[in-house]
N, C-alpha and C positions, 0 to 999 in steps of 0.2 A: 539572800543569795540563792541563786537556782543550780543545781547538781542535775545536768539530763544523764540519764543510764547512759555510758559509754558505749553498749551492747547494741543500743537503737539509733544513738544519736553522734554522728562523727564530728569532731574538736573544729569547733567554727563554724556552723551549720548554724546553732543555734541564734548566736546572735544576728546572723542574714537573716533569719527568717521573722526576730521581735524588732530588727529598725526597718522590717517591709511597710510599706505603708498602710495596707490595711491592716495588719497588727497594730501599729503605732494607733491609728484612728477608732479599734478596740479597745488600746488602753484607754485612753481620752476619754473615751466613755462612761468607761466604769472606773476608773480613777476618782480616789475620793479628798479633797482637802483643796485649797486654794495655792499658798505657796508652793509649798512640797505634795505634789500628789502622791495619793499613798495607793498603788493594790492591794484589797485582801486576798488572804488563803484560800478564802471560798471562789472571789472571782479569778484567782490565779490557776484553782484545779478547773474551772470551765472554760479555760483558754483557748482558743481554738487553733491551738498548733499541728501546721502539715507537718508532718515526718514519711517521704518517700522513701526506698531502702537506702541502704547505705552507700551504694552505689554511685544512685543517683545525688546522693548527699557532697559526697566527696566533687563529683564533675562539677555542680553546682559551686561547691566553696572555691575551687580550682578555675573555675570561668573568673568568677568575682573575684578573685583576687587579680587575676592576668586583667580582667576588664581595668582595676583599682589602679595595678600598676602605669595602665597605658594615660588614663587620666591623671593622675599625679604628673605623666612627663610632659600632659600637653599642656596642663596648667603653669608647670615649669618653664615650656617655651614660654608659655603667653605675658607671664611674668619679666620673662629677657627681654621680651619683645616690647613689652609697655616702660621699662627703663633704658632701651636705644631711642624706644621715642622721645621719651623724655630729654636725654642726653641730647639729641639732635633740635627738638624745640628750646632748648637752651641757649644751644649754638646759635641757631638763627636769629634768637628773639636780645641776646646781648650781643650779637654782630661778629662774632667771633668766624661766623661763617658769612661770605656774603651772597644775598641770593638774587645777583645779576649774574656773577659766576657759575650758579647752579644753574639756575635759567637758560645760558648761554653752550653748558657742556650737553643739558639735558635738547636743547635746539640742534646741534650738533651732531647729537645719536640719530635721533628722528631721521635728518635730514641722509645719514651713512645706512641708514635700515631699509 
C-alpha cells in the first residue's frame, strides 16, 4: 500500500499518473514473479514518478475525471444504440416488421425531399 505525502501530492493524482502508460510499461519491467507480479521496495523507491505542483495536479485530475465522465456517456449511447439495433434486426429478421413497407415509406421520402 502506497501513502503519497498529502503536502506534494493531490487525492487522485497518483493513481492517473501509475495506470499512464509509460508507468504501466516500467512496472512490467521490473516486476518480478509470473502469476502475481510482485514490485520491490527498492525498485518502488526508483520509480520515476512526475509530480508537477499541486496546481497543476488538481487541473490534471479535474480534466480526467470530466474527460472519464464524457466517455462513460458516449459508451452509454453506444450501448442504447447497439440494443435498437438489435431490437430492430429482430423485428425484420422474424417478420414482425415487413420490409416492402419500409422500402416503400423510405421510396416516398426520397421522392418528397
Amino acid at each position: 500500500c502506497i501513502y503519497p505525502d498529502v503536502r506534494y501530492v493531490v487525492a487522485g493524482f497518483m493513481p492517473l499518473v501509475l495506470n499512464w502508460e509509460p508507468m504501466r510499461g516500467y512496472a512490467d519491467r521490473v516486476a518480478l514473479g509470473n502469476a502475481q507480479k510482485t514490485i520491490t521496495l527498492g525498485e518502488l523507491s526508483q520509480y520515476p514518478f512526475v509530480c508537477p505542483v499541486k496546481t497543476e495536479q488538481e487541473e490534471i485530475v479535474r480534466r480526467m475525471h470530466s474527460a472519464q465522465g464524457k466517455l462513460n456517456g458516449e459508451v452509454e449511447s453506444l450501448n442504447k444504440l447497439r440494443f435498437q439495433k438489435l431490437g430492430m434486426m429482430d423485428d425484420l429478421l422474424t417478420g414482425r416488421v415487413r420490409v416492402k413497407s419500409l422500402l416503400a415509406e423510405a421510396a416516398q421520402q426520397q421522392g418528397s425531399a
